[in-house]
C-alpha positions in Angstrom: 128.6 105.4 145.0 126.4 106.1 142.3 124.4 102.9 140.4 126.1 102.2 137.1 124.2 103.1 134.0 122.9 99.4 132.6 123.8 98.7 128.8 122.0 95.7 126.8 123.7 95.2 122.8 121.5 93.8 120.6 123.4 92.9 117.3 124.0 90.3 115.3 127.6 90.4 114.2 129.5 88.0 116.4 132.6 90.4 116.1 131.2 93.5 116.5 128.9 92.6 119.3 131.9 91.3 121.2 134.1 94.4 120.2 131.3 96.4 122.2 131.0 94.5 125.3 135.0 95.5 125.7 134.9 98.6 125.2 131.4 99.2 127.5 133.8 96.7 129.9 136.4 99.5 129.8 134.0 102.8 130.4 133.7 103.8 134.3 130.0 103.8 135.5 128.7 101.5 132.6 127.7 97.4 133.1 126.9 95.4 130.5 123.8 93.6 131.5 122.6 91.5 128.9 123.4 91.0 125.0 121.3 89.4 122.2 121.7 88.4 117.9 118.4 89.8 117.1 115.5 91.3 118.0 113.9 88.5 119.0 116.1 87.0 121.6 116.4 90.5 122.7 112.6 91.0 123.8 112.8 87.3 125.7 115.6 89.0 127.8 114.3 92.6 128.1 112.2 91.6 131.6 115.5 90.2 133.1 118.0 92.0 131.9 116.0 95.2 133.0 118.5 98.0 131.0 118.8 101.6 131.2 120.1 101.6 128.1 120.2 99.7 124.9 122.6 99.8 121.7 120.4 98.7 118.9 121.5 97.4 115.7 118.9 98.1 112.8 119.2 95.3 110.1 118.9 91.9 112.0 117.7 88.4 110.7 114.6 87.3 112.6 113.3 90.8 114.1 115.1 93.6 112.9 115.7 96.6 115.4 112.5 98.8 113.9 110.3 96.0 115.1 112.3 95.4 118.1 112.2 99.0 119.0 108.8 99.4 119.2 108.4 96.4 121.2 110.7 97.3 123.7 109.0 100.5 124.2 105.6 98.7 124.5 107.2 96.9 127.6 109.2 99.5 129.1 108.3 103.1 128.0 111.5 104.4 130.0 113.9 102.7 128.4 116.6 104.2 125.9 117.3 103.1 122.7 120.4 104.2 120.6 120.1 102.8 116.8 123.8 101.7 115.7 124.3 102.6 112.0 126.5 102.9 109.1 126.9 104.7 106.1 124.2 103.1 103.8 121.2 102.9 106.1 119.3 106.5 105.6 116.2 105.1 104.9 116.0 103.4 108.2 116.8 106.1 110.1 113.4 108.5 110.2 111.4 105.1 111.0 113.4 104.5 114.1 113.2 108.3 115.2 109.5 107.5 115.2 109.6 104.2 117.1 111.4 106.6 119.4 115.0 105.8 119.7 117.3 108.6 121.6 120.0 108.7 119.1 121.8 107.2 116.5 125.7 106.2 116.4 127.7 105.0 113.6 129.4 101.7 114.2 133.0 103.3 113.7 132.5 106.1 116.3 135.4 106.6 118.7 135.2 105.2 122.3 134.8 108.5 123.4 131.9 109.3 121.3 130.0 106.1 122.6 130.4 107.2 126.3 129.3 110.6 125.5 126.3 109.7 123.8 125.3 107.1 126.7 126.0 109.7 129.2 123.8 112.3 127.5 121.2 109.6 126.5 121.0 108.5 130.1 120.2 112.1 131.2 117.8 112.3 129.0 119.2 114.1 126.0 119.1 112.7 122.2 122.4 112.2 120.7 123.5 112.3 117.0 127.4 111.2 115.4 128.2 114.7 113.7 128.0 112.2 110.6 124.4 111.6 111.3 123.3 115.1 110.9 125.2 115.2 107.1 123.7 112.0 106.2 119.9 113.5 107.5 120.3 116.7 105.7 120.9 114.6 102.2 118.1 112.9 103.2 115.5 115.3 104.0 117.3 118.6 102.1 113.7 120.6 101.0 114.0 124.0 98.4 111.0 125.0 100.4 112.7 126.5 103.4 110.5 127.8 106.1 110.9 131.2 107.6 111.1 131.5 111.4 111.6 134.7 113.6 114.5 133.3 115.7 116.6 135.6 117.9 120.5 135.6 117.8 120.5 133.2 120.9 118.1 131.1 119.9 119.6 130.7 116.5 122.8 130.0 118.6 121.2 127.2 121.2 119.6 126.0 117.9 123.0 125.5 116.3 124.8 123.9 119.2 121.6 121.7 120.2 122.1 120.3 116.6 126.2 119.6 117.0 125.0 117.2 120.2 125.8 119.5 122.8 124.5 119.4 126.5 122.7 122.0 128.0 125.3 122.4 130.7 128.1 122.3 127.7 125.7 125.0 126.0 125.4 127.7 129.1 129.6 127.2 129.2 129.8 128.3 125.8 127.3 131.0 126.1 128.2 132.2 129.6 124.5 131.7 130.4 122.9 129.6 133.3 121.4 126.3 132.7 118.0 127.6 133.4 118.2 130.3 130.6 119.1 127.9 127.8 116.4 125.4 129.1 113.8 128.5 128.6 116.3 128.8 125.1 115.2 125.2 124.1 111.5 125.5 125.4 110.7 128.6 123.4 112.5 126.5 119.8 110.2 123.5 120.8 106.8 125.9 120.9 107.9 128.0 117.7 108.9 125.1 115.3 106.0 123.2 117.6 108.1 120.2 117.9 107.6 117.8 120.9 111.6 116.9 121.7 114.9 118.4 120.8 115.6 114.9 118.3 112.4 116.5 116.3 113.9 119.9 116.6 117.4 118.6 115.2 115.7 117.2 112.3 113.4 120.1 111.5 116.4 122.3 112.0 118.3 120.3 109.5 115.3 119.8 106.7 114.4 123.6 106.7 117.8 124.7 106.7 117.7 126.3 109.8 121.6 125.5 110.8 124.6 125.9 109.5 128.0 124.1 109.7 130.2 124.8 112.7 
């Protein structure tokens, strides 16, 4: 039987924390390992509680989860960190991409949605709630589009990389092999010269490089 994937909430809702820890409860594979108010009380427990990964609030008295973020990854370089938002917090958003979270979730997202972005985050994807990627292309929209000599499939693996889909979900769509839309993905990373496909999504999305579904 395979380990299950660790989960550590930090948040600082009583309600909504508790909400959570049912519904990872209720998802096959997952165990909830540790929980914590703030950032803080998160960092004491981070050695112990030894997650895989972690659902990170961002506003939080004490230590928020920007601070706690880069802490975190201090200690454990490894570990995965998925920001939960809501509508109203853009301007947090790029910092904790560059504390180096591995997705962002809003805090009414479906059950489903949660356990497909901890799946893909624990296989070491980035994951965005569709909402997220409207919400970044307010926030970054620039007039002065770049031009980039992109071929049709790499304009396609560009469009579904930015809707959150897998590369196995991508070669199923594209009747391609997994290896041919990882070398897809490579060549996006070295022309746009981004490091990670959560870079890629956002430069996608500021130079208008996507379109809706």
């Amino acid at each position: 039987m395979a380990d299950k994937t660790k989960i550590m909430i930090v948040e600082d809702h009583d309600l909504f924390r508790s909400g959570l820890k049912r519904v990872i409860d209720e998802i096959k594979d997952l165990e909830l390992v540790g929980e914590a108010e703030n950032g803080q009380v998160f960092l004491q427990a981070l050695r112990q509680a030894n997650p895989d990964i972690v659902l990170m609030d961002i506003k939080m008295p004490v230590m928020n989860g920007i601070e706690a973020t880069e802490e975190a990854l201090k200690i454990n370089p490894s570990l995965k960190i998925i920001a939960l938002t809501i509508f109203g917090e853009e301007e947090y958003l790029f910092t904790m991409i560059q504390k180096g979270v591995a997705g962002f979730i809003l805090k009414s997202t479906s059950i489903n949605e949660l356990e497909r972005a901890i799946k893909l985050v624990s296989e070491g994807h980035q994951y965005f709630s569709p909402e997220i990627n409207g919400i970044l292309a307010k926030k970054i929209k620039d007039d002065s589009s770049i031009t980039l000599h992109l071929t049709v499939k790499e304009k396609e693996v560009l469009r579904l990389l930015c809707h959150g889909y897998s590369t196995t979900e991508m070669a199923k769509i594209l009747f391609l092999s997994k290896r041919t839309v990882e070398g897809y993905r490579g060549r996006l990373l070295q022309k746009t010269e981004q490091s990670n496909t959560l870079n890629l999504v956002i430069y996608a999305i500021k130079n208008n490089l996507v379109t809706e579904p």
